[in-house]
C-alpha positions in Angstrom: -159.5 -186.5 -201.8 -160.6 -183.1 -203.4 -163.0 -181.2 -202.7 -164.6 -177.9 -204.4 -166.4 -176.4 -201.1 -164.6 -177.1 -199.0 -161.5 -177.8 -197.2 -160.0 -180.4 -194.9 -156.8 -180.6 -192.9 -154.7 -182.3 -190.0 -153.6 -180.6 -187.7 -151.7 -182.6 -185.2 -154.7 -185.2 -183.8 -157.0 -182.1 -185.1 -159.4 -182.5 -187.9 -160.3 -178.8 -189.2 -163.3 -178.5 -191.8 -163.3 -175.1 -193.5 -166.4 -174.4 -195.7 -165.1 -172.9 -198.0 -167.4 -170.7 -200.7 -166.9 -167.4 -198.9 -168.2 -165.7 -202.1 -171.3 -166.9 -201.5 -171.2 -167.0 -197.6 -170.1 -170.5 -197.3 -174.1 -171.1 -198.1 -174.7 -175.1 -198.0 -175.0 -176.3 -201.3 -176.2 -179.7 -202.5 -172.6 -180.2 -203.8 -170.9 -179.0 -200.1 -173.6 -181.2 -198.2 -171.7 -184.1 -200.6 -168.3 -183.1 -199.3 -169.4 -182.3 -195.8 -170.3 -185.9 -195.4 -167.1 -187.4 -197.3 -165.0 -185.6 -195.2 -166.4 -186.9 -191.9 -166.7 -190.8 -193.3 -162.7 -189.8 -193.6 -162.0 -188.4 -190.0 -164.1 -191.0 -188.4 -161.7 -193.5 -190.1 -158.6 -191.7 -189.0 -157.9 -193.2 -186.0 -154.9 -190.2 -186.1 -157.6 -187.8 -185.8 -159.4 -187.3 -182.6 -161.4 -184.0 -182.6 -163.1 -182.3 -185.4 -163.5 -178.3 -185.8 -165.8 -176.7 -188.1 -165.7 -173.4 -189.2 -166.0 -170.7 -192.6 -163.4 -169.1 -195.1 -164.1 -165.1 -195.1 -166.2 -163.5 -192.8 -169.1 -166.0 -192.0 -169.6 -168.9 -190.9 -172.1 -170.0 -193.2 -175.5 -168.6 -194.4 -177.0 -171.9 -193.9 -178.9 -174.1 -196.5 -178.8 -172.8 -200.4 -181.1 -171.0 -201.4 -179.5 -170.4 -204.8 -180.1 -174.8 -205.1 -183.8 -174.4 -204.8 -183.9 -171.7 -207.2 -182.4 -173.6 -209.7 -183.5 -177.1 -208.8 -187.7 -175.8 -208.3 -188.6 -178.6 -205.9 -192.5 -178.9 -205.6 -194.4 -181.4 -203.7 -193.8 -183.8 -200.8 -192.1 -186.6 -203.2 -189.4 -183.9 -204.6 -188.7 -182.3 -201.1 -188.2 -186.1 -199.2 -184.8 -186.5 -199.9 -183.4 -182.7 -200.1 -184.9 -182.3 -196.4 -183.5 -185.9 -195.1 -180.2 -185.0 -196.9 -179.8 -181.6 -194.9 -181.0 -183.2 -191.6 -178.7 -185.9 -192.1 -175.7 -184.3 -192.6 -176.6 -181.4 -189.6 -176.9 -184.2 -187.4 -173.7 -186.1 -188.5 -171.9 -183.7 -186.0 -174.3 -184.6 -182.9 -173.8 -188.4 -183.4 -170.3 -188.1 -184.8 -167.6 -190.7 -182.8 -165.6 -187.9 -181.8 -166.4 -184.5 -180.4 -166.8 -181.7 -182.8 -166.5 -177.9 -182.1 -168.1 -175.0 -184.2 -165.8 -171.9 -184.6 -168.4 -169.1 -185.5 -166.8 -166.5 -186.9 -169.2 -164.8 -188.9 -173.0 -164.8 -189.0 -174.6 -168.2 -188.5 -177.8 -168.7 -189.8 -180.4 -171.2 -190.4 -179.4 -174.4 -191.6 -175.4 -173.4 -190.4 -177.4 -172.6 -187.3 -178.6 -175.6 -186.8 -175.4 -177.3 -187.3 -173.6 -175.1 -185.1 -175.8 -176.1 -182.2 -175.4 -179.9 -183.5 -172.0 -179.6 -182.6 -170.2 -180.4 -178.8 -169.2 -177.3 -178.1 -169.6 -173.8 -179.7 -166.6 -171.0 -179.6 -167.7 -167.6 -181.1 -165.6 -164.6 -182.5 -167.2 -161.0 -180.4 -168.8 -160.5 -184.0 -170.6 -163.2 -185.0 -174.1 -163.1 -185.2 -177.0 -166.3 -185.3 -180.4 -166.8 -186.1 -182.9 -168.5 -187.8 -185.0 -166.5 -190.1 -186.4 -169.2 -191.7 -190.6 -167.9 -190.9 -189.9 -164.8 -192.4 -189.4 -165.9 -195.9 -192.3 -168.6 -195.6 -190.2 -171.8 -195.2 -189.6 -174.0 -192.0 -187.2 -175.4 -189.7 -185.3 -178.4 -190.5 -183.3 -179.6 -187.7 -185.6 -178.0 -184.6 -182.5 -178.6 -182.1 -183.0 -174.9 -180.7 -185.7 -175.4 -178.2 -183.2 -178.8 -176.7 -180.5 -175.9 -176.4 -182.9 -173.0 -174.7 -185.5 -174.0 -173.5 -189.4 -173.7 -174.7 -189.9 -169.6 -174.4 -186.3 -168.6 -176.1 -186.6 -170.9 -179.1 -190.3 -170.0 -179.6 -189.2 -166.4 -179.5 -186.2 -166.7 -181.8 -188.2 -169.2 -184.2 -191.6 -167.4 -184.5 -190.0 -163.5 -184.9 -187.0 -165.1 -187.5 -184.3 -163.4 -185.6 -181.5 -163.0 -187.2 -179.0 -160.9 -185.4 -178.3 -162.9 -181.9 -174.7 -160.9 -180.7 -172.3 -163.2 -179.6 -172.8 -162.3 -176.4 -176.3 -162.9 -176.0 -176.0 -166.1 -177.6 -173.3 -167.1 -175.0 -176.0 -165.4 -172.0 -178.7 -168.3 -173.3 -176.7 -171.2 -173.9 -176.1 -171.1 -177.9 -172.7 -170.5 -177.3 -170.2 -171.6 -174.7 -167.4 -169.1 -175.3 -166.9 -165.8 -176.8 -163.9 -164.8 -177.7 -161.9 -161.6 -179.8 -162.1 -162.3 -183.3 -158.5 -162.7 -184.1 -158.1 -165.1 -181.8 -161.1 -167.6 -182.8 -158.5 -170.2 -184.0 -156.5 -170.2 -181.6 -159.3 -170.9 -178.7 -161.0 -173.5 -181.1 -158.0 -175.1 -181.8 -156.6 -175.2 -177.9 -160.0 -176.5 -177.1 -160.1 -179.3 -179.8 -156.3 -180.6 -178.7 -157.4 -180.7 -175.0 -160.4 -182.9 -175.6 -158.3 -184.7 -178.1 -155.6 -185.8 -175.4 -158.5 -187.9 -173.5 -158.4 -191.7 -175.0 -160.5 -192.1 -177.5 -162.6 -194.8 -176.8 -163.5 -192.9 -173.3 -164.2 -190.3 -175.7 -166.6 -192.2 -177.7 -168.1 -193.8 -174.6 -169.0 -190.6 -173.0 -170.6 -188.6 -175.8 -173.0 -191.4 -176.8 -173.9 -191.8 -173.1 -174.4 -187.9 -172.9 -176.3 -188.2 -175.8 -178.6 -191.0 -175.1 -179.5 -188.7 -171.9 -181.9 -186.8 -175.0 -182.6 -189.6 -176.6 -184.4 -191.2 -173.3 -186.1 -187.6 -173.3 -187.1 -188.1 -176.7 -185.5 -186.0 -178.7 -184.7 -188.2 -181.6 -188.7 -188.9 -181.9 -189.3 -185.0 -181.8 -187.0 -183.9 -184.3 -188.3 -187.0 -187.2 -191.7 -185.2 -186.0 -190.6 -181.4 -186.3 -188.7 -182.9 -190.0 -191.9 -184.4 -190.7 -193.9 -181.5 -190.5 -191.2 -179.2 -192.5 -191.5 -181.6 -195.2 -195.7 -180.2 -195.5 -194.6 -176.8 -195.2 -192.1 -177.1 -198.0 -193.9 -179.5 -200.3 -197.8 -177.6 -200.0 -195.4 -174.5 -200.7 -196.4 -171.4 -198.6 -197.2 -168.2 -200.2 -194.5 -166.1 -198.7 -191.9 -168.9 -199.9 -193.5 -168.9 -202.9 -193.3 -165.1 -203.2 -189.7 -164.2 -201.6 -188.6 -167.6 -204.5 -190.4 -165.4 -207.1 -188.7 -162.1 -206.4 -185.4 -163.8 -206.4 -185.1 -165.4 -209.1 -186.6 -162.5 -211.5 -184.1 -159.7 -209.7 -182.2 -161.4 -207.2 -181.6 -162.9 -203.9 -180.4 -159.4 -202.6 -183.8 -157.9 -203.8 -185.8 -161.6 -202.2 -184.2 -160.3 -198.7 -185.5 -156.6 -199.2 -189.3 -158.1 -200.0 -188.6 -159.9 -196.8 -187.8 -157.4 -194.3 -190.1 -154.8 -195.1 -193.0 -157.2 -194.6 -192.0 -156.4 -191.0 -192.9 -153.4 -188.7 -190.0 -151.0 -189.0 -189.3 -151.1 -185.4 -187.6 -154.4 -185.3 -188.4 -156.2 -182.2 -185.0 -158.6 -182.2 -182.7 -155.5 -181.8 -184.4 -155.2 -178.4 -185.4 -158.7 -178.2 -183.2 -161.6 -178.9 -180.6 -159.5 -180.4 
């Protein structure tokens, strides 16, 4: 198969995902959320295959969710914004439940959405200068896949979440659990790629066995229940529309995402308390 956002390859028993619209940060379109899901429905039939790595073409990872889709497609009301939300958490969530273990190779900023499917994944490897966040409460819209506070606990995630930080180093992300390894950017690949073969060699079925028991460990806690509950409640924050998404959707799409972000930030005190926070 195809595909126009992305790319997919075998390497050896190694599936490796590339989103792939670097001109546009590898932002998750409707059309790459498509793709995204083909490609797994064809490594999970693979029986050659045996690990999965994601990454992003250029310098990101992704920017997370497009915003360019919901300027163009003007969602309003809960009935509209159902099945774009249930669409995005599904496919973030593909790489928690997926058969085989899946590794995110950040090597770029990470944010939102990408975030979110970052953390979804097994394990996370990280280039020195990658950067996360979720910045979602800072242009009025909410979280869709509320994995964060599962990863660090209660006070980090609320900090993160409520200030909309959006430059987490590397290395702090790997100090509060985000990430498991940071590595020199050039060689990202390389450690993603050793990583993916080694978990690769284990049988397969072991494999399978293990994840979905490590998994069910949070679903006894109730973490499936919380996230349909956190979904459910992004799904009233997007469909009653809130006035700073309303406003920050406005600016954009009369001068420009790049002017939308400007709006954004200086809404904020100029002292900015993730570069001594969570940055």
């Amino acid at each position: 198969m195809t595909y126009d956002t992305i790319r997919l390859e075998a390497r050896g028993e190694v599936a490796w995902l590339v989103l792939n619209r670097p001109e546009r940060l590898n932002a998750m379109s409707q059309t790459m959320l498509d793709e995204i899901n083909a490609a797994l429905d064809a490594v999970a039939a693979d029986d050659g295959l045996r690990a999965l790595v994601v990454t992003g073409a250029g310098s990101a990872f992704s920017s997370g969710f497009d915003l360019k889709d919901q300027m163009e497609l003007r969602p309003q009301g809960v009935g509209q914004w159902r099945g774009l939300l249930r669409k995005d958490f599904d496919t973030v969530m593909r790489f928690w439940h997926f058969p085989k273990p899946t590794i995110a190779a950040v090597n770029g900023h990470c944010l939102a959405g990408a975030f979110e499917l970052a953390l979804a994944c097994d394990v996370t490897v990280a280039a020195d200068h990658a950067l996360f966040g979720e910045p979602e409460l800072k242009f009025g819209a909410g979280i869709v896949v509320m994995l964060l506070p599962w990863i660090v606990g209660p006070k980090l995630a609320k900090e993160i979440i409520m200030t909309g930080a959006d430059r987490i180093t590397a290395e702090r992300a790997e100090r509060i659990g985000i990430v498991n390894r940071v590595v020199p950017g050039p060689a990202l690949e390389h450690t993603a790629l050793t990583l993916a073969r080694h978990v690769a060699a284990v049988d397969p079925s072991l494999m399978r066995q293990t994840k979905h028991a490590l998994n069910r460990t949070f679903q006894i806690m109730g973490m499936g229940e919380a996230l349909e509950a956190a979904l459910d409640i992004d799904l009233h924050i997007e469909g009653e529309g809130c006035p700073d998404k309303i406003r920050f959707m406005e600016v954009a799409r009369r001068e420009g995402l790049r002017a939308a972000l400007a709006w954004r930030d200086a809404r904020f005190p100029a002292e900015d308390w993730t570069e001594g926070g969570t940055a």
